[in-house]
N, C-alpha and C positions, 0 to 999 in steps of 0.2 A: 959532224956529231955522230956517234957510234952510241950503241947499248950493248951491256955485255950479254953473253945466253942466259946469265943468270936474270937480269932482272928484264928482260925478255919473255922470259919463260913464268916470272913472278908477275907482272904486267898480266898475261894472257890470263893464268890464273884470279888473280884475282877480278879481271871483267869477267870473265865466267861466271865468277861466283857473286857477284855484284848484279848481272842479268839476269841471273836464275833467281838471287831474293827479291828483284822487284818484279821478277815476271815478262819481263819488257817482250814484246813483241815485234821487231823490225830494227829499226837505229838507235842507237844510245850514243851521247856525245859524253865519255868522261877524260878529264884533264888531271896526268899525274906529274909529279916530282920527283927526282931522286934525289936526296942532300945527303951526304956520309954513309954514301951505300946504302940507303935504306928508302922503300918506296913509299910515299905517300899521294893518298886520292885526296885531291883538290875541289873534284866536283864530279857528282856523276844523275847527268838526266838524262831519261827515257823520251829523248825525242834527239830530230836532227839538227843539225848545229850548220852553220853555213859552209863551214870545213869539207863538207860531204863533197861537194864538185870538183873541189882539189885533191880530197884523196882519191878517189873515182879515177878522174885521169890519171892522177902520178901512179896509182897500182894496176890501172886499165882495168878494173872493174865496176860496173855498173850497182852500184851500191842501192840505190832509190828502188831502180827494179827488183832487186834482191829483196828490200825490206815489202814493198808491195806483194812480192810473192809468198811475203815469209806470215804478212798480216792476213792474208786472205787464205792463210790455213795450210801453205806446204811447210815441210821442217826443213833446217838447214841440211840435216845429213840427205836430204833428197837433191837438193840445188850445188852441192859439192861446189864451191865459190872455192877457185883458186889461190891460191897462200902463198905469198910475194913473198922473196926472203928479203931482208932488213940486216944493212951492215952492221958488224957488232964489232968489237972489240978485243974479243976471243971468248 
């Protein structure tokens, strides 16, 4: 399964904008859709979802410690957490 840059780039988008209106603090588990080209959010909570161990290893990023560091007061642009590419489609 592939994602195109476009709804990649629309994905990232709107968790951003999705985390910054609820404030969230550390992990957020939200689940999207694409159906006819168009994206839709399914669910989005402010806490972590069991999912977290699985992405962790597949991206070999320490996620948990990440949000520990991120709740206890560092900001993300200080932690600079590595950004795995993700095959797309074109």
């Amino acid at each position: 399964m592939s994602l195109s840059d476009h709804h990649l780039a629309d994905i990232e988008e709107t968790t951003l904008r999705i985390a910054r209106e609820l404030r969230v603090v550390g992990l957020m588990n939200i689940q999207y859709a694409i159906q006819g080209g168009r994206l839709y959010v399914l669910e989005a909570n402010p806490r972590a979802s069991r999912t977290v161990p699985l992405v962790s290893k597949v991206c070999d990023v320490q996620m948990a410690r990440l949000a520990t560091e991120l709740m206890m007061g560092k900001r993300l642009s200080d932690l600079r957490p590595p950004r795995r590419s993700i095959p797309t489609s074109g």
